[in-house]
C-alpha positions in Angstrom: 46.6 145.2 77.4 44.1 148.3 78.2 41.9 146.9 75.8 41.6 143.9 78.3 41.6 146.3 81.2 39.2 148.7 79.4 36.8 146.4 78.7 36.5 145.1 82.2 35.8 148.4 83.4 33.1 148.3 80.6 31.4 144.7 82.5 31.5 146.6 85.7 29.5 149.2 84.9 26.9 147.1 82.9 26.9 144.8 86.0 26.5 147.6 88.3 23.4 149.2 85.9 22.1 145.0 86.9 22.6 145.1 90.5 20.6 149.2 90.2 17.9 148.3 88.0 17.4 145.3 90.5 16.9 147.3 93.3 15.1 149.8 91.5 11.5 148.1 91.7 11.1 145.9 95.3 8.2 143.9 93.6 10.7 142.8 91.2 13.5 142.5 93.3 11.6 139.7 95.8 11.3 137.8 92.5 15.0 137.2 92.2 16.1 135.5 95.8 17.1 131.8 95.3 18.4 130.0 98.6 21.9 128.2 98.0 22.2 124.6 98.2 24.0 123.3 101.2 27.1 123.4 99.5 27.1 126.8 98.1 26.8 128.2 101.5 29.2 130.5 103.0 29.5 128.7 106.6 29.8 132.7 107.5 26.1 132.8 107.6 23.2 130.9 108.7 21.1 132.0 105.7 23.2 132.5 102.6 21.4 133.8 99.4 21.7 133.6 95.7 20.4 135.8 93.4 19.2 136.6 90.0 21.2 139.6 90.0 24.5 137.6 91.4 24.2 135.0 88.5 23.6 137.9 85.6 25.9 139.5 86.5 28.5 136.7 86.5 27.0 135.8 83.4 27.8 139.3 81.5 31.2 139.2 82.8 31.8 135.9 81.1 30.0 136.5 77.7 31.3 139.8 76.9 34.9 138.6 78.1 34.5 135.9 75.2 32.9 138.2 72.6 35.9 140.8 73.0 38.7 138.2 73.7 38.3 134.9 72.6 38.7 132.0 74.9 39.2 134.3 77.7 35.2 133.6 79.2 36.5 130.1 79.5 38.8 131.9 82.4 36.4 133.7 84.5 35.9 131.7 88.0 33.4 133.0 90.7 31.5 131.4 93.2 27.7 131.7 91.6 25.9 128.6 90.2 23.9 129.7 86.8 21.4 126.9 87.6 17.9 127.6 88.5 15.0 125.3 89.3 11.8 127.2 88.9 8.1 126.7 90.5 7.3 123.7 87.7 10.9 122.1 89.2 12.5 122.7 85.7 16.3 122.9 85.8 17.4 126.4 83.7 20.6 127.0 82.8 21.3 130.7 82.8 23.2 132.2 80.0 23.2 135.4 78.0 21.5 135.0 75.0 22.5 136.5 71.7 19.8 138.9 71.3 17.8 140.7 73.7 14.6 138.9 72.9 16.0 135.5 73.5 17.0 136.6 77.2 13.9 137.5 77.7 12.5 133.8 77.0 15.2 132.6 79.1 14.8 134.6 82.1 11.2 134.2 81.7 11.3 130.1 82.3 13.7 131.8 85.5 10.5 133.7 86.5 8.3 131.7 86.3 6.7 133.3 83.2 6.6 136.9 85.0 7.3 138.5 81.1 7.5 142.0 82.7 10.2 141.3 84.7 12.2 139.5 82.1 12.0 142.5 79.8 13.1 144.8 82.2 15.9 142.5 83.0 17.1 141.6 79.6 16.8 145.5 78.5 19.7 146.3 81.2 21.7 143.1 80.5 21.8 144.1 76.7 22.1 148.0 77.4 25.7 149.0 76.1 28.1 150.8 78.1 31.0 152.6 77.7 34.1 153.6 79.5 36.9 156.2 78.8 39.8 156.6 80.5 42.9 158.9 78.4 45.2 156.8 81.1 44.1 153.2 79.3 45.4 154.9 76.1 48.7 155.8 77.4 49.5 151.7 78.8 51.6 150.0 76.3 51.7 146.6 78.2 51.8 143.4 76.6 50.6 140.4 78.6 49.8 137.1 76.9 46.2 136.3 77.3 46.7 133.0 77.4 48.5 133.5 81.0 45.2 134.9 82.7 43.1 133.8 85.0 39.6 136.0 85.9 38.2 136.0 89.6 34.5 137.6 90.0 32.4 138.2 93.0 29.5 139.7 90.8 27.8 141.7 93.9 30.2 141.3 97.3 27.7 141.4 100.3 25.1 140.0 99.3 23.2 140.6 102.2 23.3 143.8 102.6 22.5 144.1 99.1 19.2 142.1 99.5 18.5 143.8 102.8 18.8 147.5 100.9 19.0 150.0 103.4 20.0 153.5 102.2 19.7 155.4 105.1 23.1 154.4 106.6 25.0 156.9 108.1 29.0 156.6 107.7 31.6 156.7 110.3 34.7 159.3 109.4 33.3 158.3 105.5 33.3 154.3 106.2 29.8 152.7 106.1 29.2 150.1 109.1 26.2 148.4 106.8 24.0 149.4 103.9 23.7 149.4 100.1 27.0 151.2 100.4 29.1 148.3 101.0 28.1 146.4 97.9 30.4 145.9 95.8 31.4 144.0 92.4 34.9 143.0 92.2 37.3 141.7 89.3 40.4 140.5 89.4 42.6 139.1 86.6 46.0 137.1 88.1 48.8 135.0 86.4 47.3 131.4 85.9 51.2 129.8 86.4 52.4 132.2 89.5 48.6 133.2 91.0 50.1 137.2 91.3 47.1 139.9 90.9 47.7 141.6 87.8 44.8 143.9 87.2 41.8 144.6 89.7 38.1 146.8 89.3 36.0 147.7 92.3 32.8 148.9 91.1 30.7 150.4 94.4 27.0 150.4 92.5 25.6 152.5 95.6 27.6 155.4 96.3 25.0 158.8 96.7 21.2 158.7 96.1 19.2 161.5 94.0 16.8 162.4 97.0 14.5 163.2 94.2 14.6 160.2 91.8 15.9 158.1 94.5 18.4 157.1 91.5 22.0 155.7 92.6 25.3 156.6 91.2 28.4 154.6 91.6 31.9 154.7 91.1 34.9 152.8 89.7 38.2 151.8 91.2 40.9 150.3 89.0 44.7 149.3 89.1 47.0 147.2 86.9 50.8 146.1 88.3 53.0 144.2 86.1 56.7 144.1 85.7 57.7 147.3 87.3 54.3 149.3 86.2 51.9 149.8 88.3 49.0 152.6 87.4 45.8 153.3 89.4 42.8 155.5 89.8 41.6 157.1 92.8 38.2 158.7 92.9 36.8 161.0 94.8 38.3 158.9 97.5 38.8 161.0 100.7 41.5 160.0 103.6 39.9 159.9 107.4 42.9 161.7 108.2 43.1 165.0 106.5 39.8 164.9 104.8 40.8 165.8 101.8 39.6 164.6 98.5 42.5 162.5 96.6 43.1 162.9 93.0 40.3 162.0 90.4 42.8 161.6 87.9 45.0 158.4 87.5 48.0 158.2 89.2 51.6 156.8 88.4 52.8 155.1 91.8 56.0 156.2 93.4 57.1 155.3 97.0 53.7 154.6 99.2 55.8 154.4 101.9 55.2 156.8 104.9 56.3 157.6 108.1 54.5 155.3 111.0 54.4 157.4 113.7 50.8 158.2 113.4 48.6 155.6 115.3 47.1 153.2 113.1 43.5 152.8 111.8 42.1 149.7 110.8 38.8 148.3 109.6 37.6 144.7 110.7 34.7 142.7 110.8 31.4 142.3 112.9 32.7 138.4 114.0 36.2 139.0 114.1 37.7 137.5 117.3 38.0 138.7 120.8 41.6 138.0 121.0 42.2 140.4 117.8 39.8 143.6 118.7 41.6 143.2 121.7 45.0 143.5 120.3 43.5 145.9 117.7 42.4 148.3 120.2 45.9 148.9 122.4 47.4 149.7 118.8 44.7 151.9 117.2 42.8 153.1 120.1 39.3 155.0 118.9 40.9 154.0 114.7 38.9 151.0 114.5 35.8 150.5 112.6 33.8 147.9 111.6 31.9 147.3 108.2 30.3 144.7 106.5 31.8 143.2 102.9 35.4 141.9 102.3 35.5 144.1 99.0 34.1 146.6 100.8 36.7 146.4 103.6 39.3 146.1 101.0 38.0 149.5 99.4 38.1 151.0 102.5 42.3 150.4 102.9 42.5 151.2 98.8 40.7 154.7 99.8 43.0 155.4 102.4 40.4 155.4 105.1 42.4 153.3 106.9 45.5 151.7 107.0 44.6 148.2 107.0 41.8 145.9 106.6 42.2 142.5 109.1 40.8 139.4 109.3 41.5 136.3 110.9 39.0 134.2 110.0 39.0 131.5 106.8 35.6 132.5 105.3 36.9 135.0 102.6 37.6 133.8 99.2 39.8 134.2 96.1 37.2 136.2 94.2 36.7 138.2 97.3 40.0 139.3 97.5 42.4 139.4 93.7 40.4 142.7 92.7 41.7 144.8 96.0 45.3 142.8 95.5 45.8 143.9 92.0 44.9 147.3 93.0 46.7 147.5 96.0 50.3 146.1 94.3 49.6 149.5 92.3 49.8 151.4 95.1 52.7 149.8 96.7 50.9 147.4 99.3 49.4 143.9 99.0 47.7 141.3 100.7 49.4 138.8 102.7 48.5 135.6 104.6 47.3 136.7 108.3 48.4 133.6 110.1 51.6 132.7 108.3 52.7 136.2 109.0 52.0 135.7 112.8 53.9 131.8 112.4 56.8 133.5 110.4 56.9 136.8 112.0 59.8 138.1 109.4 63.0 140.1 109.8 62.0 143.3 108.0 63.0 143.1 104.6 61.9 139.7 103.9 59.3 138.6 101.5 55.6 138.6 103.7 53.7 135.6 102.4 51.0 137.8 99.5 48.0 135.7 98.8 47.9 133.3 95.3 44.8 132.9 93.0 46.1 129.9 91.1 46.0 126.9 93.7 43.3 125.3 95.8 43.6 124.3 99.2 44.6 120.6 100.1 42.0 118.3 100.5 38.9 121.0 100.8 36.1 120.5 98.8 32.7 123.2 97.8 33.7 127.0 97.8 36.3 126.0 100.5 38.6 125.0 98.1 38.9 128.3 97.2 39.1 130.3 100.9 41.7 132.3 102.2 42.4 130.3 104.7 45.1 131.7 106.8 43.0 134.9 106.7 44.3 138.6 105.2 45.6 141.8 106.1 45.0 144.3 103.7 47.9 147.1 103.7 49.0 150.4 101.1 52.5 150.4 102.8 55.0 147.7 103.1 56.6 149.5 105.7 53.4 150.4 107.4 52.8 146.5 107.2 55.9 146.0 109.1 55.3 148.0 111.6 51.6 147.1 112.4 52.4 143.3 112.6 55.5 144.3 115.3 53.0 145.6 117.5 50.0 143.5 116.3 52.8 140.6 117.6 53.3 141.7 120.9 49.9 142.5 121.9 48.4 139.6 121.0 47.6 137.9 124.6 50.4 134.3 124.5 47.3 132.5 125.4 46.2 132.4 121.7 49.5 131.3 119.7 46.6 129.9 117.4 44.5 133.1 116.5 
């Protein structure tokens, strides 16, 4: 099962060497914007975008998940269309073609002809990759392949992605905006029960060379099933001791700590009144705002904060099963915001963690797929516990419906 695990790791890198080379050149970059259709949009936003980038990437993901495992490409679900309609109002289907020469033909009807940009393209999509972990080799896991399911958001803030600013500075190491919050997230979850199994966070834009004006990333993984859960940290560093976590892997024990501290949490620019309102009696100054779910998501995984909040229904599955995976390795999860609040729990009880497996009732478009309840993203059950006690009484009894 690390060969599975191993080989998404692989994808994530090639797809982050897509979403770099893309933002590499800004001539070629303005080639690859696509508006969605009306029901691609993310209600979210005004403007929504789709890009050459988004659908390549999706695309790799898919084709190298069917070289390697067979059948399994069949299984990978995101939210990107791969059709185009270029300037002569030809319909192109977008694929990865066998050879590298063939892409280039294809992406070249995509373009418009533009043969320059095509090449470039097509030399990063076909660029091999490797990834070595010594913790892959030590998994033993067996999980039939036939039982998994594959969610991919193939670059997670789009907009801030097309909007490309560099020059962001964080706050306590979180980034409000900027190239930062990209991400590309993979999640693999159990096509009969809809748990995470195994999740990769790949951040394409973590530190620029001032020089080359090059970007280096990094890689966040976990994999929980049956009792083992296993995840890497790196390079992350907490907001509250400022101290760089292990680079290696690490074997889970009890994430549990003591809640006494006051709690931190990361949120979004839209999120309601009635929440940041709550939000700030029970975290005071410890709440920041950043753009991106994934993001967000990476934030808690980091331990920048100790949960990620959001009330709204305008996140999706593929937005969310990477973090979940990876978070069930650490000993947390991500549970249903608004069924929390309805069922407000004894402690001990089961919280209601998101599913990937099932749509929702009678939605139709990407909405089918939203997390509709809204999340809370959380390393510690009892942490979890705790926050929603106090999250419960400080909401205002005038919104039973937030």
């Amino acid at each position: 099962m690390s060969d599975i695990l191993r080989e998404l790791l692989c994808v994530s890198e090639r797809a982050a060497n897509i979403a770099r080379a893309c933002r590499q050149q800004e001539a070629l970059f303005q080639l690859l914007i696509e508006e969605k259709k009306e029901g691609e949009k993310n209600k979210k936003f005004t403007i929504d975008f789709k890009t050459l980038a988004d659908v390549l990437v999706q695309e790799v993901i898919k084709q190298n998940m069917e070289n390697k495992f067979p059948g399994l490409g069949n299984k990978v679900f995101g939210e990107e269309s791969n059709e185009f309609t270029n300037d002569l109002g030809e319909k192109v289907i977008l694929r990865l073609c066998p050879t590298e020469e063939e892409t280039v033909q294809l992406l070249s009807k995509v373009l418009n002809g533009n043969k320059l940009a095509s090449e470039a393209l097509a030399k990063v999509v076909h660029q091999d990759v490797a990834y070595t972990d010594p913790t892959l080799d030590s998994i033993e896991i067996n999980i039939p392949q036939d039982t998994l399911g594959i969610w991919v958001d193939p670059i997670d803030s789009t907009y801030q992605y097309i909007k490309g600013s560099a020059d962001i500075k964080s706050n306590q190491g979180i980034f409000p905006s900027g190239l930062q919050c990209v991400t590309i997230l993979i999640g693999v979850y159990d096509l009969q029960t809809g748990v995470p199994l195994m999740g990769v966070i790949n951040q394409p834009f973590v530190s620029q060379d001032s020089n080359t004006l090059r970007w280096k990333g990094q890689c966040y993984w976990g994999l929980s099933y049956k009792g083992t859960n296993v995840y890497s940290l790196q390079s992350s560093v907490s907001k509250r001791n400022a101290r760089a976590a292990p680079s290696q892997a690490t074997r889970n024990t009890s994430a549990d700590v003591e809640s006494s501290h006051r709690f931190s949490a990361v949120i979004s620019t839209s999120e309601k009144e009635s929440i940041k309102a709550a939000l700030t009696r029970i975290c005071g100054d410890g709440i920041f705002r950043a753009a991106g779910a994934g993001y967000k998501s990476l934030c808690v995984v980091q331990g920048l904060v100790d949960i990620y909040i959001f009330s709204e229904d305008t996140t999706f599955k593929w937005d969310s099963c990477a973090a979940h995976a990876i978070l069930r390795a650490m000993g947390g999860g991500m549970v249903d915001f608004k069924e929390c609040l309805e069922r407000n729990p004894e402690p001990g009880l089961d919280w209601p963690q998101l599913v990937y497996h099932v749509q929702n009732d009678g939605a139709t478009g990407v909405d089918r797929w939203a997390n509709k309840g809204g999340l809370i993203a959380y390393r510690s059950r009892k942490q979890l516990e705790t926050f929603l006690s106090l999250l419960i009484q400080n909401l205002a009894p005038a919104d039973p419906h937030v």
